[in-house]
LUMDO-162943 format. One record per residue (C-alpha): residue number from 0; residue in one letter; x, y, z. Coordinates in Angstrom, 2 decimals, decimal comma. Example, Ala and Ser with C-alpha at 12.3 -4.5 7.8 and 13.67 -1.06 7.14 Angstrom:
# LUMDO-162943
(node 0 A (12,30 -4,50 7,80))
(node 1 S (13,67 -1,06 7,14))
# end
This chain:
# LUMDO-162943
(node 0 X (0,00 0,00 0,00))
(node 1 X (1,48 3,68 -1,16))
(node 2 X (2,35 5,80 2,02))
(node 3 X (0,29 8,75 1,80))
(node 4 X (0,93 12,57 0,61))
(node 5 X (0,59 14,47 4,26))
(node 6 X (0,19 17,81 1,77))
(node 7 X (-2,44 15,73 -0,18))
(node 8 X (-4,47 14,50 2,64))
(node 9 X (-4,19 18,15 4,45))
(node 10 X (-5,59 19,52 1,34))
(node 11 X (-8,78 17,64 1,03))
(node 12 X (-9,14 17,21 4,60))
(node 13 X (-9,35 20,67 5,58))
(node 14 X (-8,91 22,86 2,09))
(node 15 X (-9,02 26,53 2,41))
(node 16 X (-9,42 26,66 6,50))
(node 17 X (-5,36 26,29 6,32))
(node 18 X (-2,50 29,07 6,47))
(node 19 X (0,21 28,69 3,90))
(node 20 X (3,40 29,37 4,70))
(node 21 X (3,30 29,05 8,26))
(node 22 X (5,99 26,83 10,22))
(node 23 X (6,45 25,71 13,88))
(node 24 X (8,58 27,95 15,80))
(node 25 X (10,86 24,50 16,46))
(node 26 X (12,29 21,29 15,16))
(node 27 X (9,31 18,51 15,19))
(node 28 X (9,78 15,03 15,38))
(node 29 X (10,12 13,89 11,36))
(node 30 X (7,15 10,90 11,93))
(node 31 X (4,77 14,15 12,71))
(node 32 X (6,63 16,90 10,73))
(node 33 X (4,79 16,54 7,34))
(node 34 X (1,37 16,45 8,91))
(node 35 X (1,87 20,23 10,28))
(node 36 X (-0,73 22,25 9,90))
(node 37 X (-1,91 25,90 10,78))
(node 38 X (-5,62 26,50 11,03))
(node 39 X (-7,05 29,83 12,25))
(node 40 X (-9,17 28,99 14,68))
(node 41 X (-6,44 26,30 16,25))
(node 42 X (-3,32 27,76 15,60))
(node 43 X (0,05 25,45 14,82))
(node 44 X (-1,49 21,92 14,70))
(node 45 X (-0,94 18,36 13,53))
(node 46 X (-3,71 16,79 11,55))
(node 47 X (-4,29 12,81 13,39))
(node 48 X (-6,57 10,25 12,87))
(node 49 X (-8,10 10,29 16,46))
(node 50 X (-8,38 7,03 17,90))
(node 51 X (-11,75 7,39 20,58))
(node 52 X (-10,81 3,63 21,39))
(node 53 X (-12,52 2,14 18,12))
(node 54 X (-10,09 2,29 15,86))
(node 55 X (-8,33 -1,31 17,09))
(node 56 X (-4,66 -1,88 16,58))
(node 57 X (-4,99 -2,14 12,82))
(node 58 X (-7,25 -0,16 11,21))
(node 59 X (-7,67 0,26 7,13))
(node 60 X (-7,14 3,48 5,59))
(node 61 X (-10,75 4,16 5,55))
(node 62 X (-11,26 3,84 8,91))
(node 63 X (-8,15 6,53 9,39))
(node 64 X (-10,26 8,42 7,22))
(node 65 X (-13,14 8,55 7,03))
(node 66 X (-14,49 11,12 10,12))
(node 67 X (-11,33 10,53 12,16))
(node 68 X (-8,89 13,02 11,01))
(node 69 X (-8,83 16,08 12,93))
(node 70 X (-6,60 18,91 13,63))
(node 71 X (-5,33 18,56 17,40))
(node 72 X (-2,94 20,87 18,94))
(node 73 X (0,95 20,20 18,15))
(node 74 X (1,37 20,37 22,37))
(node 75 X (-1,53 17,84 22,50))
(node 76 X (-0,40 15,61 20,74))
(node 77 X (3,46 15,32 21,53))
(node 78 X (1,94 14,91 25,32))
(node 79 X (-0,51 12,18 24,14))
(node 80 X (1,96 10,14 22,00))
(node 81 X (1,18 9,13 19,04))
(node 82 X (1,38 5,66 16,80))
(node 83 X (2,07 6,05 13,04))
(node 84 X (-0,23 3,85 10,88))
(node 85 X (0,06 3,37 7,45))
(node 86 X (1,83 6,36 7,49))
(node 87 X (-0,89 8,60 9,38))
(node 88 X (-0,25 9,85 12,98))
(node 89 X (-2,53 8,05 15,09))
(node 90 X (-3,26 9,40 18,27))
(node 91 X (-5,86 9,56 20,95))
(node 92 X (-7,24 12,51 22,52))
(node 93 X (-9,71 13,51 24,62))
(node 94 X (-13,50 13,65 22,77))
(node 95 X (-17,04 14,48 23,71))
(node 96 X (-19,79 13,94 21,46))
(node 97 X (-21,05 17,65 22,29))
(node 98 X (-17,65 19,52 22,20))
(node 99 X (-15,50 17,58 19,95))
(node 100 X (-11,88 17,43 20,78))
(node 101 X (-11,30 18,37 24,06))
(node 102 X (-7,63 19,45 24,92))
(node 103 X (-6,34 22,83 27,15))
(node 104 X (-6,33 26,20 25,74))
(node 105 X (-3,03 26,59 26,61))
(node 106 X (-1,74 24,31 24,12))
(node 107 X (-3,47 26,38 21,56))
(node 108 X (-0,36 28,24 19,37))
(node 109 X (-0,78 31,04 17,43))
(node 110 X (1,87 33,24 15,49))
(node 111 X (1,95 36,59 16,86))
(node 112 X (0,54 38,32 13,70))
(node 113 X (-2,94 35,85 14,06))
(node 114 X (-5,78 36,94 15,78))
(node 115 X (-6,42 33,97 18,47))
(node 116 X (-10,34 33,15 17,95))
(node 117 X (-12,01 33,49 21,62))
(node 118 X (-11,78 30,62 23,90))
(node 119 X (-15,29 31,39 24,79))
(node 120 X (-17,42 31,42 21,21))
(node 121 X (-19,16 28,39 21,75))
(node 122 X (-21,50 30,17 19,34))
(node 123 X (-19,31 30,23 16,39))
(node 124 X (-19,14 26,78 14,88))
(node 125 X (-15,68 24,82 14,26))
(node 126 X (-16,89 22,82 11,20))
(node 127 X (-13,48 20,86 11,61))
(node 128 X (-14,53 19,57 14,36))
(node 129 X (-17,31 17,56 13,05))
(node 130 X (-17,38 13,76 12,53))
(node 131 X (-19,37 11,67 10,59))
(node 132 X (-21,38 9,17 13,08))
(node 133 X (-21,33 11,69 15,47))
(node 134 X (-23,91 13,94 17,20))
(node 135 X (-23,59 17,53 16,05))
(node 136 X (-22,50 19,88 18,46))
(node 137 X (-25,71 22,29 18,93))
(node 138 X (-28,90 20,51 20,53))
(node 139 X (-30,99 20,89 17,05))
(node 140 X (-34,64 19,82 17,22))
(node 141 X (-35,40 20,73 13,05))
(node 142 X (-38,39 19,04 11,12))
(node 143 X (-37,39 17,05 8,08))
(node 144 X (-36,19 18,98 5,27))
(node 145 X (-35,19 21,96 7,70))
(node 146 X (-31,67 23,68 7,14))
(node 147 X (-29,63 26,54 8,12))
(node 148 X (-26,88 28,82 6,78))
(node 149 X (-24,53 30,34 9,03))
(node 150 X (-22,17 32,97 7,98))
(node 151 X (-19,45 33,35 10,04))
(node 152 X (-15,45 34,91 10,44))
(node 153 X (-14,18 31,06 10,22))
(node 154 X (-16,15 29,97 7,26))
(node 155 X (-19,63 29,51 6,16))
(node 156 X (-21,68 26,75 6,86))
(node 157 X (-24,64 25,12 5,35))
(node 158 X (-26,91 22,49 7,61))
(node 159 X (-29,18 20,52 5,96))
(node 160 X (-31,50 17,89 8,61))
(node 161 X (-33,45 15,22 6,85))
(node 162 X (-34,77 12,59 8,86))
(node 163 X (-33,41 8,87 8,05))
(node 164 X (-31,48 10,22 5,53))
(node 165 X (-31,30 7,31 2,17))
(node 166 X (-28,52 6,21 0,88))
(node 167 X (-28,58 7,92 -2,33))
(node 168 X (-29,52 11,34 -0,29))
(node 169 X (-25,83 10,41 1,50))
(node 170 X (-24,08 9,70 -1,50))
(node 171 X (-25,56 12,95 -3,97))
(node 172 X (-24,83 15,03 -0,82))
(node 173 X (-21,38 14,30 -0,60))
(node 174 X (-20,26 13,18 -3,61))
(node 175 X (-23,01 13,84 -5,90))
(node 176 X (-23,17 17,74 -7,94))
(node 177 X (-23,73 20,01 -5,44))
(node 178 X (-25,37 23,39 -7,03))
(node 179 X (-26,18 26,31 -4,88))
(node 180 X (-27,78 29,84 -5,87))
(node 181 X (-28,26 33,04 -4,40))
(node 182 X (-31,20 35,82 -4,13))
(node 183 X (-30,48 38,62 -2,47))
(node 184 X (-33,30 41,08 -0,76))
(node 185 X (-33,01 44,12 1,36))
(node 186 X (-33,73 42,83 4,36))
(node 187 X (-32,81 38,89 3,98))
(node 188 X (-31,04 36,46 1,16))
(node 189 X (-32,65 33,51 -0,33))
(node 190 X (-30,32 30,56 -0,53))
(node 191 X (-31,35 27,84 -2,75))
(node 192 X (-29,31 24,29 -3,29))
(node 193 X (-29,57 20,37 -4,71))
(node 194 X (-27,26 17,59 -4,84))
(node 195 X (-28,02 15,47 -7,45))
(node 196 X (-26,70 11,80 -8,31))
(node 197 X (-25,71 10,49 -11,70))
(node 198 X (-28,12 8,86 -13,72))
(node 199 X (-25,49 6,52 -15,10))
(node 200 X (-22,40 4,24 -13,38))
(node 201 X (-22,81 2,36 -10,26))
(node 202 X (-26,77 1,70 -9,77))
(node 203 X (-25,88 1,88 -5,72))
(node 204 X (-24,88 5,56 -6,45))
(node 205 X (-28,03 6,72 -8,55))
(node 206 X (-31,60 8,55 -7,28))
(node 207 X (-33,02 11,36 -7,25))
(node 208 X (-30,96 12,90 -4,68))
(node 209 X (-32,11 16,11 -2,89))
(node 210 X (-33,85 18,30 -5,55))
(node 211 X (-34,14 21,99 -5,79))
(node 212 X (-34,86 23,71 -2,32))
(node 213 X (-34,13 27,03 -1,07))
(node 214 X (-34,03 28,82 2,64))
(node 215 X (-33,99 31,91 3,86))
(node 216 X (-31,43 34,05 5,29))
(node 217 X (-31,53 37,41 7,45))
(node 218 X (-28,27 39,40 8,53))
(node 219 X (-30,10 40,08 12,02))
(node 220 X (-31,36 36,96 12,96))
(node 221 X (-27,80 35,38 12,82))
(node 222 X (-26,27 38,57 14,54))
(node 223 X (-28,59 38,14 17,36))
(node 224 X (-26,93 34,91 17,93))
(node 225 X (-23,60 34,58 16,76))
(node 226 X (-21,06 36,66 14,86))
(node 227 X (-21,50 37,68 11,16))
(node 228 X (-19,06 38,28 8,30))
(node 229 X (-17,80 36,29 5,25))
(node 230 X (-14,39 35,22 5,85))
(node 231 X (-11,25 36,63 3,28))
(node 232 X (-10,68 39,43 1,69))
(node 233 X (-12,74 40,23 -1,43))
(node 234 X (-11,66 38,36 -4,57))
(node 235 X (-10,75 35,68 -3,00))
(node 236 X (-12,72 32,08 -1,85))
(node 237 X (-13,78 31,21 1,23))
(node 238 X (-14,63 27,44 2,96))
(node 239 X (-18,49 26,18 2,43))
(node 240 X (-19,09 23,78 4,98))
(node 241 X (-21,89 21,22 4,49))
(node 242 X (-23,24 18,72 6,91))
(node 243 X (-25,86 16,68 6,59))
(node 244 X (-27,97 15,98 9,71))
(node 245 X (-30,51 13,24 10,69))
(node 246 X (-32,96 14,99 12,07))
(node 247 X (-34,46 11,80 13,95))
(node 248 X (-31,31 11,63 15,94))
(node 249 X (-28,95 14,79 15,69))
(node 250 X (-26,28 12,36 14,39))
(node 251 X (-24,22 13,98 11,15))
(node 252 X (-24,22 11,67 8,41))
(node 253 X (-22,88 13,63 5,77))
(node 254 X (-19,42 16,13 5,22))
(node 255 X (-18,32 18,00 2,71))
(node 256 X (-16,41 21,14 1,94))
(node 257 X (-16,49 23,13 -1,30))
(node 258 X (-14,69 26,43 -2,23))
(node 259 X (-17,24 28,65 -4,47))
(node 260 X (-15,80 30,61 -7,11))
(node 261 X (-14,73 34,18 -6,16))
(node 262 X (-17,63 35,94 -8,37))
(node 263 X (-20,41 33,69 -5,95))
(node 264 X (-17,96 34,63 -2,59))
(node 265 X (-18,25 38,68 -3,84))
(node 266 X (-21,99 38,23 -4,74))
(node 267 X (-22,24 36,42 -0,71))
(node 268 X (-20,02 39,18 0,79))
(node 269 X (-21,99 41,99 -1,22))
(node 270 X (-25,71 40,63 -0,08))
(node 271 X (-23,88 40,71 3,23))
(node 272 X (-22,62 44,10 4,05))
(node 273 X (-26,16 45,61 2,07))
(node 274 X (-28,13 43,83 4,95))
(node 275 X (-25,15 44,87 7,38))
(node 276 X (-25,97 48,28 6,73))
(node 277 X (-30,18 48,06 6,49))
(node 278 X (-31,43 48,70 10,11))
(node 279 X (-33,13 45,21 11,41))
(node 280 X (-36,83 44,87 10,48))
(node 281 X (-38,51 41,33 10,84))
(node 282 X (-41,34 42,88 9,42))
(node 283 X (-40,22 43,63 6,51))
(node 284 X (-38,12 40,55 5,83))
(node 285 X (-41,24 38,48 6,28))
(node 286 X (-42,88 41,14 3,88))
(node 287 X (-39,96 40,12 1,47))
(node 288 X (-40,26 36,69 2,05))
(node 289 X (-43,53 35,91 1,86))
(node 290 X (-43,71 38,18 -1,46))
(node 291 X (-41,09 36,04 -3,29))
(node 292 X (-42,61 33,01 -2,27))
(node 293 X (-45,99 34,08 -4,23))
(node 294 X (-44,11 35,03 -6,95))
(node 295 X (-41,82 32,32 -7,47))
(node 296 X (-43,56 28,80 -5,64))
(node 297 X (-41,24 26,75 -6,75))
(node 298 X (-37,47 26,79 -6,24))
(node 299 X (-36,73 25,93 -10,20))
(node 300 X (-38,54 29,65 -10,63))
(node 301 X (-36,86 31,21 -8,29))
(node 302 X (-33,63 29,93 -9,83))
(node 303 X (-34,28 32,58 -12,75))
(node 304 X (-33,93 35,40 -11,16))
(node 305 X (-30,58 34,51 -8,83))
(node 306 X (-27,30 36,49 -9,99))
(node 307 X (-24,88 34,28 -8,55))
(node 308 X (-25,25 30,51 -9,06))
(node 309 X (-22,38 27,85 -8,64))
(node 310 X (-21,79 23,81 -8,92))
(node 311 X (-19,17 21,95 -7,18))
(node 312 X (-18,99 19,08 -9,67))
(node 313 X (-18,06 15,32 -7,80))
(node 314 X (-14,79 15,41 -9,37))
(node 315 X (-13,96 18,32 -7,17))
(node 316 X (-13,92 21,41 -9,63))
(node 317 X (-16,53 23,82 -9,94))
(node 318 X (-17,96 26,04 -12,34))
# end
């Protein structure tokens, strides 16, 4: 079996919510070396596969991969110890199924020209955190079909709860084409999305998917709750987070990350600071709301009036 790319693996695993450039302030140990990492809401880390005490003494590469790998604190881990596994750094760590990875704020690291994210946002969410198999970390009672965007400094996140999620519902949502669309209003943004399947190749992947939807957004709501702002600077990406959530249980069953072109991220950051700068108005937005809704029932009518639209294709580009 080929020894994995630590570069590679970093890439997919956690895309754009990693610093270039950055290096630890010492020599590490060469077995963790190439798995260095710098995140900004972490600081200097090591991406592991974090053994919770299933992982056994041999696990397969899926195992190490699929949910497992997390970005844990370089101090963390050298205290921990570590194992190397077909060529991953295995290491175990406290977790809890609320909180994710558990380990002191004083082994957080950050170069002195990062802002260090408060210790105390447990309202912000840290979408590398999440696991597949595992609770989310909010308490989320949503009806089927229910979803959320959240817009925040560390990246922007899209929650999607169906109950008993299928298998082909799984598969389109995180490998399928995922196609997303914006509408923005004065007082709120409509945010529409589908993942569809292919209709040809493996029978076990094909379905209809999750068709054409859309949800509502409002600058105010979310600042009432938790900070606002579309991370980057403008022309440049950000990190879409998308989890899928059964909404039976609260248990994520579905992760993926996508990077939206930078016209779509300008279009986001542009709805954004216009709603930003509108004095808050429930009224109104409801007004809005309810107005496109009469106009436009369905989501496929919607679609025609949306200036920014963008699909993240399974092979991992987007257009």
């Amino acid at each position: 079996m080929s020894t994995p790319d630590p570069r590679e693996v970093i890439a997919r695993s956690l895309g754009s919510m990693t610093v270039p450039g950055r290096t630890y302030p010492r020599p590490l140990p060469p077995e963790i070396a190439p798995w260095h990492c710098y995140i900004p809401d972490g600081g200097h880390s090591i991406l592991v596969a974090l053994d919770t005490g299933d992982l056994g003494e041999a696990p397969s590469t899926n195992a190490l991969e699929e949910g497992s790998l997390v970005p844990a604190p370089v101090k963390s881990v050298e205290r921990a110890g570590w194992r190397m596994v077909e060529g991953y750094v295995v290491c175990k760590l406290p977790y809890d199924p609320e909180l994710g990875l558990v380990t002191p704020p004083e082994d957080d690291e950050y170069d002195d020209d990062t802002e260090q994210a408060p210790a105390d946002d447990a309202a912000t969410p840290k979408p590398t955190m999440l696991a597949v198999g595992q609770p989310y970390p909010s308490k989320i009672k949503w009806p089927d079909g229910a979803s959320e965007l959240r817009i925040t400094p560390q990246g922007v996140e899209f929650l999607l709860a169906v109950s008993t999620p299928e298998k082909h519902e799984v598969n389109a949502f995180q490998k399928g084409n995922a196609e997303f669309a914006l509408i923005p209003g004065r007082h709120h943004l409509m945010w529409a999305y589908r993942f569809a399947n292919p209709k040809t190749g493996n029978p076990q992947a094909q379905g209809p998917g999750i068709p054409w939807t859309d949800s509502p957004w409002e600058y105010h709501r979310q600042a009432a709750a938790m900070p606002v702002a579309v991370p980057g600077e403008r022309g440049s990406t950000f990190p879409l987070h998308l989890v899928l959530i059964d909404s039976s249980t609260g248990i994520i069953k579905g992760l993926r990350m996508v990077g939206p072109p930078v016209e779509f991220a300008d279009a986001l950051r542009d709805a954004v600071e216009a709603q930003a700068s509108t004095p808050a108005n429930d009224a109104a937005a409801g007004q809005e709301i309810n107005a496109l809704y009469a106009r436009y029932p369905a989501t496929t009518d919607l679609l025609l009036t949306a200036p920014a639209r963008f699909e993240a294709l399974r092979d991992g580009t987007t257009r």
